[in-house]
Structures are given as C-alpha cells and as structure tokens.
C-alpha positions as CSV (number, residue, x, y, z in Angstrom):
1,X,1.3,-5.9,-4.6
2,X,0.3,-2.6,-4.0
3,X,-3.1,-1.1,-2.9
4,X,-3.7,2.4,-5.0
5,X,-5.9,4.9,-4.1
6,X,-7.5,5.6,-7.7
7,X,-9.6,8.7,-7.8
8,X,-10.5,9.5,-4.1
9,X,-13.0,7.4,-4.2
10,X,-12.0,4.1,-5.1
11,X,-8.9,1.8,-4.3
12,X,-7.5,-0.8,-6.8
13,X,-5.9,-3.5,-5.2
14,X,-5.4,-6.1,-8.3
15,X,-8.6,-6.9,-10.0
16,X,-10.7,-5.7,-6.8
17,X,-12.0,-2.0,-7.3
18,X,-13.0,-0.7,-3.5
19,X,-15.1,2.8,-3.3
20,X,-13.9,4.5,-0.1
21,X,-13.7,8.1,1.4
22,X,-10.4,9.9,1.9
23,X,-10.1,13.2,4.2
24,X,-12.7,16.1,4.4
25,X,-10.1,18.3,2.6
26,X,-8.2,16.1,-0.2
27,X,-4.9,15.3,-0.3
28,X,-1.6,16.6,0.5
29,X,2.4,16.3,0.5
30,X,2.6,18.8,2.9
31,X,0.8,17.1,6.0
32,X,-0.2,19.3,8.8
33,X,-1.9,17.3,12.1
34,X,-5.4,17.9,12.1
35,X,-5.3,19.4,8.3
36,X,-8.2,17.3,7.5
37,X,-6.0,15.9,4.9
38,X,-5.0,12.9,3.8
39,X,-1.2,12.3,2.8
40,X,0.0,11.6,-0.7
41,X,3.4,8.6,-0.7
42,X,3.6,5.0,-0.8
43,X,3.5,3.8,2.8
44,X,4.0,0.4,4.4
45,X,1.1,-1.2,6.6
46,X,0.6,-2.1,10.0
47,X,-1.3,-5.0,11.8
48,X,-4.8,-5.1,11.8
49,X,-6.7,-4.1,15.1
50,X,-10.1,-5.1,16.0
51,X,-13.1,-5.0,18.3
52,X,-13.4,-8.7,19.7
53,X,-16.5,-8.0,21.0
54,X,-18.0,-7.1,18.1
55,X,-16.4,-8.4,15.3
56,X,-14.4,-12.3,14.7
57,X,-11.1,-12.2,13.8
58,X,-10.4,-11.5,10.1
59,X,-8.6,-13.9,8.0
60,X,-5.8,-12.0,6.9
61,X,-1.7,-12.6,6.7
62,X,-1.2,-10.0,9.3
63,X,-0.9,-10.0,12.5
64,X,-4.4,-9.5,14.3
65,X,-4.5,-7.5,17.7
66,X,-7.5,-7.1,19.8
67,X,-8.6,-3.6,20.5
68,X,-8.9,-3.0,24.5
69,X,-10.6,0.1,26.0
70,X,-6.9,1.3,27.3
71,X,-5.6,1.5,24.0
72,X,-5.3,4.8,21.9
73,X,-3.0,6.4,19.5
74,X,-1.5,9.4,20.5
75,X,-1.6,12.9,18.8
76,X,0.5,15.2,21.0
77,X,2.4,17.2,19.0
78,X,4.0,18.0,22.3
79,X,5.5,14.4,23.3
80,X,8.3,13.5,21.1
81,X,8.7,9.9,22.6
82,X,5.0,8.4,22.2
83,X,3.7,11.0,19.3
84,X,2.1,8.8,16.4
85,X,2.6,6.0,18.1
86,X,-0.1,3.2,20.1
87,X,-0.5,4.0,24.0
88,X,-2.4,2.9,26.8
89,X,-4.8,6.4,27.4
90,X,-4.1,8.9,29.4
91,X,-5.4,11.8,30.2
92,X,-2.2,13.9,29.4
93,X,-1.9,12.8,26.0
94,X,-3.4,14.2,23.6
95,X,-5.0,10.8,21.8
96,X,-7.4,9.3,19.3
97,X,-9.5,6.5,21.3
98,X,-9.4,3.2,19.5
99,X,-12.2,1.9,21.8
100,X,-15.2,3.8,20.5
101,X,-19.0,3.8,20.7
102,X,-19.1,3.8,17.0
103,X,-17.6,1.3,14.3
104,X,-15.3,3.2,12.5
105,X,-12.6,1.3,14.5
106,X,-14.0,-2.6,14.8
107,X,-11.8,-3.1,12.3
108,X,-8.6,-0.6,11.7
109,X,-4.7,-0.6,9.9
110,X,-2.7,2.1,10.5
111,X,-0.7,3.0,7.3
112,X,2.5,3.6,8.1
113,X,3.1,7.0,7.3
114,X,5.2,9.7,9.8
115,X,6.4,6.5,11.7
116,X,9.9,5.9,10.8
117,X,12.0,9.3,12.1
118,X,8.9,10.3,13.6
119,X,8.4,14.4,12.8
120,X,6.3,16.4,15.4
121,X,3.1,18.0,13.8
122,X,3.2,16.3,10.6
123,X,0.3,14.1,10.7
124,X,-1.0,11.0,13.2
125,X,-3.3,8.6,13.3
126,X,-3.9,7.6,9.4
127,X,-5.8,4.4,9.1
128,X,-8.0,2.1,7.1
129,X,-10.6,2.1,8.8
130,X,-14.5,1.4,8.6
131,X,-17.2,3.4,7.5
132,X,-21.2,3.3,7.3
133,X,-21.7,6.2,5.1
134,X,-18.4,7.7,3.3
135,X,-18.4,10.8,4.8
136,X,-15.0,12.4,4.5
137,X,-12.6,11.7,7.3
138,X,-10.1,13.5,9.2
139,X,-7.1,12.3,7.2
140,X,-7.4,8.5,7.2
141,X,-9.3,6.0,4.3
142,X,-12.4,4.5,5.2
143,X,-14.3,1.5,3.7
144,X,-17.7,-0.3,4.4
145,X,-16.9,-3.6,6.1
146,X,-17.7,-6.0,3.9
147,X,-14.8,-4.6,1.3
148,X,-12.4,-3.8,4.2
149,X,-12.7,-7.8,5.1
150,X,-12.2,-9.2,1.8
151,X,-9.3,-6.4,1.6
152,X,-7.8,-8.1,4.5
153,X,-8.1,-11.7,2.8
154,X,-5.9,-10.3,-0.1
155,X,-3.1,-8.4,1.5
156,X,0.1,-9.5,3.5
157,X,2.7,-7.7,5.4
158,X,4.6,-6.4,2.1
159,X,1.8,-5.1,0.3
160,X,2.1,-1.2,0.1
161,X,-0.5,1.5,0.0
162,X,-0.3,4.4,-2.9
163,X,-1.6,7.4,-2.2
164,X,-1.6,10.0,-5.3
C-alpha cells in the first residue's frame, strides 16, 4: 500500500485521511537543499526513530530505533561519504539534530528520498515527522502525534510514500 500525499494538506493512506503540513514553499521535482521545498516521487521508507524518554515505543512493523543525543543527520553538501545520511554529531558536519528540545522529532521516518546514488545538494533530511501546529516545514511532512501513531500501526516496510 501506498501513503499519498492528497492536496498538501492531507495524506490518504487506505480509508485513513491524515491532515498534515508539507514545506514552507510547496513542492518540487527539482530539489535544492534548504529550498524549503518538499520533493515530488514515490519514495521508499525508513525505520521509525523515537525519543524513549518521552515517548513508548510505537507498535509498528518497522524497525524502531531509539533517538540518542549523539545522533543527527547530516546536511553537508560538502561531505560526499556521510551527506544524507545518520551520524553521530559533530561539529564539522553540517547536521540536523535528532535530539531536540522540541517534539517535532519524538517520533520521526525518514522517506527515502536522495539516498540511493546519493547526489550532493539535492535535498537531506526529509521526514515524517511530528507537529503541534502545522506550520510549514523546511522540506519534510509533519503530522500531530496521535495520527502519526496510528500511521505507524498501519504501515510496513513495503509501503511507499507518493508525493505529487
């Protein structure tokens, strides 16, 4: 099954109709890190990560990893090796904190997207992701958490996400 992203506001995963927010500025094919933008495709998912000291475990068919305070994703469009990619922080990568004093990442997914044949500068760091308020994000999709944890109870590791 596959999880569509309906309007820019709402994603349709079978009979389950999820408002959401998307990036501050749209969509795009043509992803550009830091755009604002969120990209259009039909990407894979990744496990779920999330904060064990906030949060239980979700019941979910994917793997489950607990969020440290070392962990971050990096952003460098100057490291080829680790760009787009989960790391340990360090202070010189560029990198998007997973530990954070807000809740936007208790409870995150990265959707695969710029992962296989990893391109430099074309976009990092798009998740599902939590969100209080639906204020546009910086790229990713964001949901409150009580639809992101009954999202979680309906998807496995071959469900797909559609962005259009």
């Amino acid at each position: 099954m596959t999880i569509i992203l309906k309007n820019k506001v709402t994603l349709k995963f079978d009979d389950f109709y999820f408002k959401c927010s998307i990036g501050e500025k749209g969509l795009t094919k043509k992803k550009i890190e830091g755009d604002k933008k969120t990209p259009i495709g039909t990407f894979s998912l990744g496990n779920i990560y999330y904060r064990a000291d906030r949060i239980l475990k979700p019941t979910t068919k994917l793997r489950c990893i607990k969020i440290r305070k070392v962990m971050g994703w990096c952003d460098d469009i100057k490291n080829k090796k680790k760009y787009n990619k989960l790391i340990n922080v360090s202070r010189k990568l560029r990198h998007e904190k997973l530990y954070r004093k807000d809740c936007k990442y208790d409870l995150m997914i990265p959707i695969n997207y710029n992962t296989q044949k990893t391109k430099l500068g074309k976009g990092s760091a798009i998740f599902l992701h939590l969100t209080k308020n639906y204020k546009p994000t910086a790229g990713c999709i964001a949901l409150k958490k009580k639809d992101f944890l009954i999202l979680c109870k309906l998807i496995n590791k071959r469900t797909k996400i559609k962005i259009t």
